[in-house]
C-alpha positions in Angstrom: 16.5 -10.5 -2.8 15.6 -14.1 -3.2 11.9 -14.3 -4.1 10.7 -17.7 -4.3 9.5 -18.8 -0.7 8.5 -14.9 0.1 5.7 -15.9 -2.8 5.8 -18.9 -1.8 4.6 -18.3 1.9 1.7 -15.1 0.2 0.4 -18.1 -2.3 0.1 -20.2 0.6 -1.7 -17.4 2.1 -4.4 -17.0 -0.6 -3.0 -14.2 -2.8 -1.6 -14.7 -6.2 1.7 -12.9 -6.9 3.8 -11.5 -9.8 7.3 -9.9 -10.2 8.8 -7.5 -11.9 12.3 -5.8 -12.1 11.2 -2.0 -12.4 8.3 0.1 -11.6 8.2 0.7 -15.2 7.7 -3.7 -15.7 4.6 -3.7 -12.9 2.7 -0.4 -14.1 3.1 -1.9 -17.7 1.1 -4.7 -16.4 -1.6 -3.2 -14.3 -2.0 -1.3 -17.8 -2.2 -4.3 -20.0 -5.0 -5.6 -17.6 -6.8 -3.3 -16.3 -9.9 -1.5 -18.8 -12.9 0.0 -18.2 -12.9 -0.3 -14.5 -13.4 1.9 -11.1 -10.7 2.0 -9.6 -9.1 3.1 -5.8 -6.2 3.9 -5.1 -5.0 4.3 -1.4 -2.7 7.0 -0.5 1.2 5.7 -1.8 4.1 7.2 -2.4 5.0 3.6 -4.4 2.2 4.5 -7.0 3.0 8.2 -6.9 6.7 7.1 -7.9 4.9 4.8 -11.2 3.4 7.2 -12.4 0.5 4.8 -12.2 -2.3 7.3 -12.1 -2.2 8.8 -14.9 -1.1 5.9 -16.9 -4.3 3.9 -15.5 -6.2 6.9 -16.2 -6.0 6.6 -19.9 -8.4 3.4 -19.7 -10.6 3.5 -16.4 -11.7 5.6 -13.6 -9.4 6.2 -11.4 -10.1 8.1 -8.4 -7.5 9.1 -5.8 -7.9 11.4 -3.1 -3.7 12.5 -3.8 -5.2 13.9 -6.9 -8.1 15.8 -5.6 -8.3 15.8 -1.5 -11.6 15.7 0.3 -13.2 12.5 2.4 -15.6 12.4 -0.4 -12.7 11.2 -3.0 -11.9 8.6 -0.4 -15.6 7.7 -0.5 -15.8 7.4 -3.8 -12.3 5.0 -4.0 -14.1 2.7 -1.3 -17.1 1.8 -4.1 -14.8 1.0 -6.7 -14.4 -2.8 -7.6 -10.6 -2.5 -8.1 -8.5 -1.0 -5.4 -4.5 -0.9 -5.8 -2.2 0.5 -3.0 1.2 -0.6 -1.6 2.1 -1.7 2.5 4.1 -0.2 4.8 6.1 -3.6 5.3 5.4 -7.1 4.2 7.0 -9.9 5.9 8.9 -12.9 4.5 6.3 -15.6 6.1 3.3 -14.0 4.1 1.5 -11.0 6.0 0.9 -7.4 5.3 1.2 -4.5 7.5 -0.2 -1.0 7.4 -0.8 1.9 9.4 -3.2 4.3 8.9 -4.4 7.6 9.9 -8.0 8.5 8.4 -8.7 4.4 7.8 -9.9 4.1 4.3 -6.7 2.2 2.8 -6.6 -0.3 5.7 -10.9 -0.9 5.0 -10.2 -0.8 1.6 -8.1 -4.2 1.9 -9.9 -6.1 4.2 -13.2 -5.9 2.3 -15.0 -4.1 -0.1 -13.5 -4.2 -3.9 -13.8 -7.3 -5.6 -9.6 -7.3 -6.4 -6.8 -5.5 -4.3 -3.8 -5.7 -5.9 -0.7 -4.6 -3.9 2.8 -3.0 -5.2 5.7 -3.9 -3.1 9.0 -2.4 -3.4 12.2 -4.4 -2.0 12.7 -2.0 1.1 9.7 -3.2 2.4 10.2 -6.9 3.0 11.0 -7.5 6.3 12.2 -10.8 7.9 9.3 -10.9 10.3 6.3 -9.2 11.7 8.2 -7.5 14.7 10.5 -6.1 12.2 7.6 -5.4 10.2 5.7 -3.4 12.8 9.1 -1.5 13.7 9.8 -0.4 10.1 5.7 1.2 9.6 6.2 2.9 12.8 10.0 4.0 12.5 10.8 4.2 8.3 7.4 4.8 6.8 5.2 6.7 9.2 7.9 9.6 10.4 8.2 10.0 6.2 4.8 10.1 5.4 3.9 12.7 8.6 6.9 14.2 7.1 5.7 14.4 3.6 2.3 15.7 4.5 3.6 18.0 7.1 2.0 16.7 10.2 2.7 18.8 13.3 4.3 15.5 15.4 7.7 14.7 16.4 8.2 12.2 13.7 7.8 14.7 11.4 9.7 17.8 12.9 12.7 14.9 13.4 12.4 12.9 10.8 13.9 10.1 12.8 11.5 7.5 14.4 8.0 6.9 16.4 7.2 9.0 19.6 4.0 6.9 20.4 2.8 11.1 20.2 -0.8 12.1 21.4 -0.7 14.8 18.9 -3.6 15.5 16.8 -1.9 15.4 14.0 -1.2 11.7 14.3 -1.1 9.5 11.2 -0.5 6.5 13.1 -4.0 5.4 14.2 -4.9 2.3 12.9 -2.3 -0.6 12.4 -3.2 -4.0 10.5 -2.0 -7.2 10.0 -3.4 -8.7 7.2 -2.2 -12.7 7.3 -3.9 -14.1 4.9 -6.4 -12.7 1.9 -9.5 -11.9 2.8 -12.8 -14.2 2.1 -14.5 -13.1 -0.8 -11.9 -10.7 -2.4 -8.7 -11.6 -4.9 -5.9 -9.9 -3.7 -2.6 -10.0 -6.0 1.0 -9.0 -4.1 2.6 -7.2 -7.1 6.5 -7.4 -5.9 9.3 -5.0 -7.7 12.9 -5.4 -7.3 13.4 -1.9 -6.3 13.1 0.2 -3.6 9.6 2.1 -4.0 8.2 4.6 -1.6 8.6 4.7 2.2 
């Protein structure tokens, strides 16, 4: 993967950027620079994978409603001045895409902490924001229902979007972020792995 223009096009966009080669590399960073802080995180597979919870843990307060579910963890995330999560797809010109099913990630990064930092594996940089949009609703969403055992056809199939009207449904919410929000630092923390869904 050829970096320098996709960090290009996000600096252009307002966000600073970094990358590493491993997980190991980026969550050895957020470590290094990150003390005595409240921090979010938004639900991620990518962070789960780092093991960047616990290491954060050792230093700040980290709260994460993976680690102890209720709306009241989320909550509590969206007051904390640092939030870190990943994106369901990125795309080569500079925008993030997510989709969400509850809402509190997608709030989370268009306002409220003073820094959102991003981590972005490989496998989710996509040449453009159709592709983009086609990889949340086809890769990451049917994984995710999957992973959290959602009663929708994604998740029974494991293969793709059924635009469902099940309750169930995680994909409720879909953002395009194209360009850092006013007021808020945002860092796009790329890793040249795959990482999460």
């Amino acid at each position: 993967m050829e970096y320098t223009s996709i960090r290009k096009n996000f600096e252009k966009h307002g966000f600073s950027t970094q990358l590493f080669r491993t997980k190991e590399e980026a969550r050895d960073y957020l470590v290094e620079i990150l003390h005595n802080q409240t921090i979010g995180f938004g639900g991620s597979v990518t962070l789960l994978e780092m093991g960047l919870y616990e290491a954060l843990q050792q230093n700040n307060a980290v709260v994460w409603h993976n680690k102890v579910p209720s709306r009241d963890v989320r909550r509590m995330a969206g007051c904390a001045n640092i939030y870190i999560t990943s994106a369901n797809a990125v795309t080569e010109a500079g925008q993030i895409v997510n989709i969400d099913g509850t809402g509190n990630r997608v709030a989370m990064t268009s306002f409220g902490p003073q820094t959102c930092y991003y981590v972005v594996g490989r496998n989710k940089i996509t040449p453009n924001l159709d592709e983009a949009v086609f990889r949340c609703r086809n890769v990451a969403a049917p994984q995710n229902a999957r992973r959290i055992n959602a009663k929708t056809p994604c998740a029974i199939n494991g293969d793709k979007c059924y635009d469902c009207n099940s309750p169930g449904r995680i994909c409720r919410i879909t953002t395009v972020i194209d360009r850092a929000p006013m007021g808020m630092n945002c860092e796009i923390i790329f890793v040249d792995e795959a990482l999460g869904f």
